[in-house]
Backbone bond lengths (Angstrom), bond angles and torsions (degrees), N, CA, C in turn:
res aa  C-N    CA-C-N  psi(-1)  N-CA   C-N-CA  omega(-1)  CA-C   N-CA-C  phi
1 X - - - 1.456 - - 1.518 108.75 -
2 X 1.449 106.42 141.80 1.603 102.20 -178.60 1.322 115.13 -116.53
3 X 1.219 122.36 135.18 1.756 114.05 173.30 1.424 120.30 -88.75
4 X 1.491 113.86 128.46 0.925 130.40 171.86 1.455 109.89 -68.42
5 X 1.600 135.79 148.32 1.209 145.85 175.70 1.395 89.08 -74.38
6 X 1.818 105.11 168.50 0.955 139.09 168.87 2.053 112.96 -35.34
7 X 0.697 123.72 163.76 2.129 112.60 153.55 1.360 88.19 -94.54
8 X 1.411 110.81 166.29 1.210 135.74 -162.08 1.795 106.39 -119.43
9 X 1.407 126.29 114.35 1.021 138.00 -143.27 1.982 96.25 -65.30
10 X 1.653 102.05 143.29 1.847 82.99 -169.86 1.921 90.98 -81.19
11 X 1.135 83.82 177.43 2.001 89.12 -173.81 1.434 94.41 -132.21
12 X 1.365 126.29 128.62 1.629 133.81 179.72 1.735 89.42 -74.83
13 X 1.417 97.79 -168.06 1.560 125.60 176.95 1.330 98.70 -65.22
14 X 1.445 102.96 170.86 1.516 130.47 166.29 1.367 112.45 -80.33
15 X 1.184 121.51 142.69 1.477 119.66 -170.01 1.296 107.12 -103.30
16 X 1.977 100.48 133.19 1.932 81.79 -150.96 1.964 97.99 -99.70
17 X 1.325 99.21 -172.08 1.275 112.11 -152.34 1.889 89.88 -66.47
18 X 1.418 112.98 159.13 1.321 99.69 167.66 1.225 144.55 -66.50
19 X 1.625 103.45 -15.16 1.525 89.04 -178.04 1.590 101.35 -118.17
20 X 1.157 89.07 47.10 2.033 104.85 173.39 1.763 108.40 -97.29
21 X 1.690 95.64 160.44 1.549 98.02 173.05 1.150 88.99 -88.52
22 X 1.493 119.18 164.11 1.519 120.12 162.65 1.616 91.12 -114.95
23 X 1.457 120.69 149.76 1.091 104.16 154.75 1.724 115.18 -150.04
24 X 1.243 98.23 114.76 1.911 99.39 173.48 1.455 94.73 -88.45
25 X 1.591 91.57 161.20 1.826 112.08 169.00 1.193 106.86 -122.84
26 X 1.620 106.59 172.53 1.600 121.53 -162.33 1.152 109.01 -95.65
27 X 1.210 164.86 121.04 1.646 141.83 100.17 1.348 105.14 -110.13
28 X 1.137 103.20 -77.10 2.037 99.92 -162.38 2.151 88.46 -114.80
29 X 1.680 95.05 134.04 1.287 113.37 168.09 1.997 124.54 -42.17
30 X 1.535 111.60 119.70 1.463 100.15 -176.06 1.885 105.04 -90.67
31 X 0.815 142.20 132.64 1.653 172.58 -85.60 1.594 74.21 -107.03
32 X 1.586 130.94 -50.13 1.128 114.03 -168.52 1.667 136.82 -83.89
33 X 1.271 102.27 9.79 1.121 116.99 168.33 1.777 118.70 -79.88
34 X 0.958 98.36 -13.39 1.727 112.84 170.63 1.691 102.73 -61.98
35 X 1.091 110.62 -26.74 1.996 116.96 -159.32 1.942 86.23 -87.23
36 X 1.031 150.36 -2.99 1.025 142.04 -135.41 1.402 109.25 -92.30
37 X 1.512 142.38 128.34 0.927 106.69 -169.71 2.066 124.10 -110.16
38 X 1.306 81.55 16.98 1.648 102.88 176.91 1.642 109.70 -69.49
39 X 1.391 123.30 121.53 1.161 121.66 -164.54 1.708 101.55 -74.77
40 X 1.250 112.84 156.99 1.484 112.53 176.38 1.300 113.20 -119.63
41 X 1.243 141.39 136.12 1.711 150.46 -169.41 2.105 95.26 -80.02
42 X 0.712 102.85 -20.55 1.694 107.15 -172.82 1.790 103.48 -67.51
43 X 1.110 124.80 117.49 1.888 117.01 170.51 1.153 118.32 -6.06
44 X 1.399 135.99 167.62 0.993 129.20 118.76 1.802 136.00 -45.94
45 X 1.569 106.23 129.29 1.760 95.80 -160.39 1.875 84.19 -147.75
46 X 1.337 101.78 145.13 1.474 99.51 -174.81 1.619 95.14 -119.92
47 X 1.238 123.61 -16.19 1.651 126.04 175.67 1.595 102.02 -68.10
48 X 1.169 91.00 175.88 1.661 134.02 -159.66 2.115 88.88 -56.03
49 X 1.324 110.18 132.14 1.325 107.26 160.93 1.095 104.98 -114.29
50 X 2.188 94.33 171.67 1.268 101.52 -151.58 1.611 94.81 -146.49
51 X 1.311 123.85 160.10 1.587 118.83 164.94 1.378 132.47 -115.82
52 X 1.221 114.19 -132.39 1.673 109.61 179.71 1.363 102.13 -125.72
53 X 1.360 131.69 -7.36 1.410 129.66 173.32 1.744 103.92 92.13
54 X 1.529 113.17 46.07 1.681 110.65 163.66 1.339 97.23 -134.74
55 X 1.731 107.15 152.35 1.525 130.80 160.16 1.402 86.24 -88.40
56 X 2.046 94.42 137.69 1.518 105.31 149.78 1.109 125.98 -120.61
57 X 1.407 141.17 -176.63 1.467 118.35 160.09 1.723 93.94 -142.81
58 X 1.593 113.56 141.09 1.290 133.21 -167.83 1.609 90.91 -95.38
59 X 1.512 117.39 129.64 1.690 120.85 167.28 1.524 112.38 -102.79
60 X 1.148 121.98 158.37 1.696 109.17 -175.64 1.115 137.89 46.52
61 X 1.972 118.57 18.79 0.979 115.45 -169.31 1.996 104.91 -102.84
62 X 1.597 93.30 105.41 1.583 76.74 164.06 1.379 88.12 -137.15
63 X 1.383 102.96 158.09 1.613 122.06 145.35 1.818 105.29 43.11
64 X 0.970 161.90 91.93 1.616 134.36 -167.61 0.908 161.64 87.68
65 X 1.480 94.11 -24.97 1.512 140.02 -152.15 2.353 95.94 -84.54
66 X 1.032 84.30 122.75 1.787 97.48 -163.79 1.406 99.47 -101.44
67 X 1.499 120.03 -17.01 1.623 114.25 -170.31 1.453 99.56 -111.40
68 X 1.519 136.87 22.10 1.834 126.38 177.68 1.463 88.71 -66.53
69 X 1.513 89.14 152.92 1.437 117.02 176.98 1.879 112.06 -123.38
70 X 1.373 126.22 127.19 1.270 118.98 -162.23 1.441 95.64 -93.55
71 X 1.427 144.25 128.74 1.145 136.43 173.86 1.795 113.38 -124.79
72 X 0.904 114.51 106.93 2.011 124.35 176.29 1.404 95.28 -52.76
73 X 1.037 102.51 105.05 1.922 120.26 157.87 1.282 112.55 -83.61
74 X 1.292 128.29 -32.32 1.361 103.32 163.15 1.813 102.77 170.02
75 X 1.492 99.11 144.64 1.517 126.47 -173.26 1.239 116.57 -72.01
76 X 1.339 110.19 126.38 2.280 87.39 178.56 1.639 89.23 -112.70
77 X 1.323 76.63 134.48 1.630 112.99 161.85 1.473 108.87 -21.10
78 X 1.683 117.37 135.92 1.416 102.80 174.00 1.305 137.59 88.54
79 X 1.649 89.19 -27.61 2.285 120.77 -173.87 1.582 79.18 -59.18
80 X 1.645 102.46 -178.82 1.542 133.04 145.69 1.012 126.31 -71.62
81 X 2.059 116.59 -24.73 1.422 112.13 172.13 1.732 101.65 -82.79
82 X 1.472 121.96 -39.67 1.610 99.87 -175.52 1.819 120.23 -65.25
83 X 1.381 102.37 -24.41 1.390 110.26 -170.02 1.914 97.02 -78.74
84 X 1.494 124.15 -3.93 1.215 114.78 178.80 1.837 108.61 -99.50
85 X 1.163 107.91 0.04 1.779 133.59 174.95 1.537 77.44 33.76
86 X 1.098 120.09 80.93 1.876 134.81 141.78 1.676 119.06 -174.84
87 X 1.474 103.04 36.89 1.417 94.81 170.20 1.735 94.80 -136.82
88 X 1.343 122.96 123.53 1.546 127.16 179.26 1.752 145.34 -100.55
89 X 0.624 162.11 142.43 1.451 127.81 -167.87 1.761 108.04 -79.56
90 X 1.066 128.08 135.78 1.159 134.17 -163.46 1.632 117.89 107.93
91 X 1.307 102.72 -31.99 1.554 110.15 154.45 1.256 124.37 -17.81
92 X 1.581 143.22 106.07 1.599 140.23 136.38 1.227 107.20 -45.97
93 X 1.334 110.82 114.89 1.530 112.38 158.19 1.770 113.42 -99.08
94 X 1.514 107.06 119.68 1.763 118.21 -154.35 1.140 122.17 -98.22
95 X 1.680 116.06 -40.87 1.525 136.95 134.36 1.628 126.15 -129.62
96 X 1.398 100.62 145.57 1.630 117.74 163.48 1.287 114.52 -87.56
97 X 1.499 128.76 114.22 1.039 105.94 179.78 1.699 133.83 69.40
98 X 1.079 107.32 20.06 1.844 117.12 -179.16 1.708 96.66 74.28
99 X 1.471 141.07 -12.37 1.474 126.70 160.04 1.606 111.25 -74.76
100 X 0.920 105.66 128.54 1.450 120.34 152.73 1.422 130.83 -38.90
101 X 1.386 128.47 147.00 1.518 108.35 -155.11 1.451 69.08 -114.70
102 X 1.987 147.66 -62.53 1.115 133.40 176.07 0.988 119.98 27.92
103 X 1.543 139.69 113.85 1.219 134.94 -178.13 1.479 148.40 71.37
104 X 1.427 107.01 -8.23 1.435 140.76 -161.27 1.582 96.30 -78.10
105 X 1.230 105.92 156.45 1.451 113.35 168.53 1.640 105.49 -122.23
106 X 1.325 112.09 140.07 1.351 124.80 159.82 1.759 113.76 27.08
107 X 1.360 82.66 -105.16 1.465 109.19 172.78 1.753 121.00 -38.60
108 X 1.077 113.80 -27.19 1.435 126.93 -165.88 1.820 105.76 -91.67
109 X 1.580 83.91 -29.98 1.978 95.20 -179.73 1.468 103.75 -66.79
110 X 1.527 105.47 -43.22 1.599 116.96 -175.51 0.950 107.82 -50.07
111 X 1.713 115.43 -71.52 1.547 117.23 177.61 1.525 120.92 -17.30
112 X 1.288 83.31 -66.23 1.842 89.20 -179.15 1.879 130.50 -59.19
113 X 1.277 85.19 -45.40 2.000 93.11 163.62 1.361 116.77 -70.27
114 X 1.209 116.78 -37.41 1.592 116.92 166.28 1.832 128.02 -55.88
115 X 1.020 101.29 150.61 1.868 96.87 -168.05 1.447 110.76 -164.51
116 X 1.188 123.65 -171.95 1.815 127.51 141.28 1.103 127.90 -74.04
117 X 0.972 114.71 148.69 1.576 132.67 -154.81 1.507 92.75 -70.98
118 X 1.617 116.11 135.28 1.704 124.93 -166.36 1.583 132.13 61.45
119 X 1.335 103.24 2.47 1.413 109.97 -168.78 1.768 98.60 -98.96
120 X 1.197 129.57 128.61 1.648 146.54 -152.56 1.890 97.43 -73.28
121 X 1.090 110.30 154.38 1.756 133.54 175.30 1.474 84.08 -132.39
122 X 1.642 87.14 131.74 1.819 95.82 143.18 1.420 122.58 -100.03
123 X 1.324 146.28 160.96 1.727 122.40 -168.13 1.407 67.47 -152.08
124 X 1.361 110.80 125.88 1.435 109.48 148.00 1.625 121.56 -102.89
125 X 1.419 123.94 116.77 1.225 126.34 -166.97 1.892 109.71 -91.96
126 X 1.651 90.61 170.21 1.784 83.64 173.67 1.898 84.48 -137.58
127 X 1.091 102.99 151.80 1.912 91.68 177.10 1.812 100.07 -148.45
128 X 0.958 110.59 161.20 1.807 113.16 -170.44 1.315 124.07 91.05
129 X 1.487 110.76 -169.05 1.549 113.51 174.16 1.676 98.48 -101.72
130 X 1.503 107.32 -4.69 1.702 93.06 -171.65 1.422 99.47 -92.42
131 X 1.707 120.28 -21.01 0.970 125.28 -177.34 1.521 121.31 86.57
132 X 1.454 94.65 39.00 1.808 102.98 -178.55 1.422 125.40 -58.73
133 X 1.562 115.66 137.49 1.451 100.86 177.77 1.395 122.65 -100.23
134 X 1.104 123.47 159.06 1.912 145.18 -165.11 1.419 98.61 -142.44
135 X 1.387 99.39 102.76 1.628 117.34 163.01 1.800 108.53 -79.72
136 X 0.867 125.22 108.95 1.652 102.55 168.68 1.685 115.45 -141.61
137 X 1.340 144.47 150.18 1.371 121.77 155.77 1.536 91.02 -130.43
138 X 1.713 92.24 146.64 1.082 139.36 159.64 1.405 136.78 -95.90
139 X 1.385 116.03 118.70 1.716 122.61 174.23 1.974 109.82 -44.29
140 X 1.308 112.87 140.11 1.511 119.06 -168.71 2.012 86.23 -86.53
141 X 1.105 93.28 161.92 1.836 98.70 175.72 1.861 96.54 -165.30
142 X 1.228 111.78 138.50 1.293 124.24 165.68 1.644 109.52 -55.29
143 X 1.420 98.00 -69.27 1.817 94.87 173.04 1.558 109.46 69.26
144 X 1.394 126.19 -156.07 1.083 140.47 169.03 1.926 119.61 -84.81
145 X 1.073 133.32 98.04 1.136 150.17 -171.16 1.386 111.13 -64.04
146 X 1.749 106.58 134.26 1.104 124.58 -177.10 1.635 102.04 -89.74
147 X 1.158 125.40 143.47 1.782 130.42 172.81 1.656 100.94 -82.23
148 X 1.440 111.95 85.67 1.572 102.58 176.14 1.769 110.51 -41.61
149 X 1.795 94.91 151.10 1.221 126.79 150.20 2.107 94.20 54.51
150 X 1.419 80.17 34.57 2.297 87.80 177.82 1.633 109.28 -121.76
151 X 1.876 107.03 -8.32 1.391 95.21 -154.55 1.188 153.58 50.75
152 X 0.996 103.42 -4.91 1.749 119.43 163.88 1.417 119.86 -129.49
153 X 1.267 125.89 162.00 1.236 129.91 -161.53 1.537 113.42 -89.10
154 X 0.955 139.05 147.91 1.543 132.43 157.61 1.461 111.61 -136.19
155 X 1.397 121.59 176.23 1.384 130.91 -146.88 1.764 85.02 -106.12
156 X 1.453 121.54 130.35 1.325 127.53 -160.34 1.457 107.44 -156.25
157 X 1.394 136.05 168.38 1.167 150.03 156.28 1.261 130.19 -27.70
């Protein structure tokens, strides 16, 4: 009989500087978003998560930080958010789901947009200088996958 070593503890992202964008993308959930500690309104689900098909990037989010702002950099083609023609890049996203994004870091936004595959997000958006609001939810879909925290897109699950 042979012994296997220990598993090797998983390690999230680097925590970025404060006055950095952070930005993860959507298709299929990365392992460390499981560590998250923002509660989510969605079941309990132990399968594969999934999103709506937007890059965001978190501003001012470090450590504490009560004033981050979530801003949609951009929609991929094909997603659930472009096929719902009301989510834009420049978009505030304000709440997921009736939580507040206020203060959130990165990872914690994910949590919350992330889900099972077909199961609905509400995103409430604000867009403009007047700061109009857009209630909408959208069905989650694997789709074409974003390469978290790479800025560019690659061909995915």
């Amino acid at each position: 009989s042979t012994l296997l070593p220990p598993p090797r503890p998983i390690e999230g992202p680097p925590s970025p500087p404060s006055d950095a964008t952070h930005s993860p993308e959507y298709g299929q959930s990365p392992a460390r978003a499981m560590h998250t500690p923002v509660a989510s309104s969605t079941p309990a689900y132990d399968g594969p998560k999934v999103g709506v098909g937007i890059r965001f990037g978190v501003t001012g989010a470090s450590p504490g930080a009560k004033s981050s702002t979530v801003l949609v950099l951009e929609v991929k083609p094909g997603s659930p958010a472009a096929e719902s023609g009301n989510i834009f890049p420049g978009d505030t996203i304000v709440t997921i789901d009736k939580q507040s994004t206020l203060g959130l870091q990165a990872i914690q936004v994910e949590a919350l947009i992330l889900g099972p595959p077909s199961s609905p997000v509400s995103i409430t958006l604000e867009r403009g200088p007047e700061k109009h609001v857009h209630h909408l939810t959208i069905r989650r879909d694997a789709g074409p996958a974003f390469h978290p925290y790479a800025g560019g897109a690659t061909s995915g699950g």
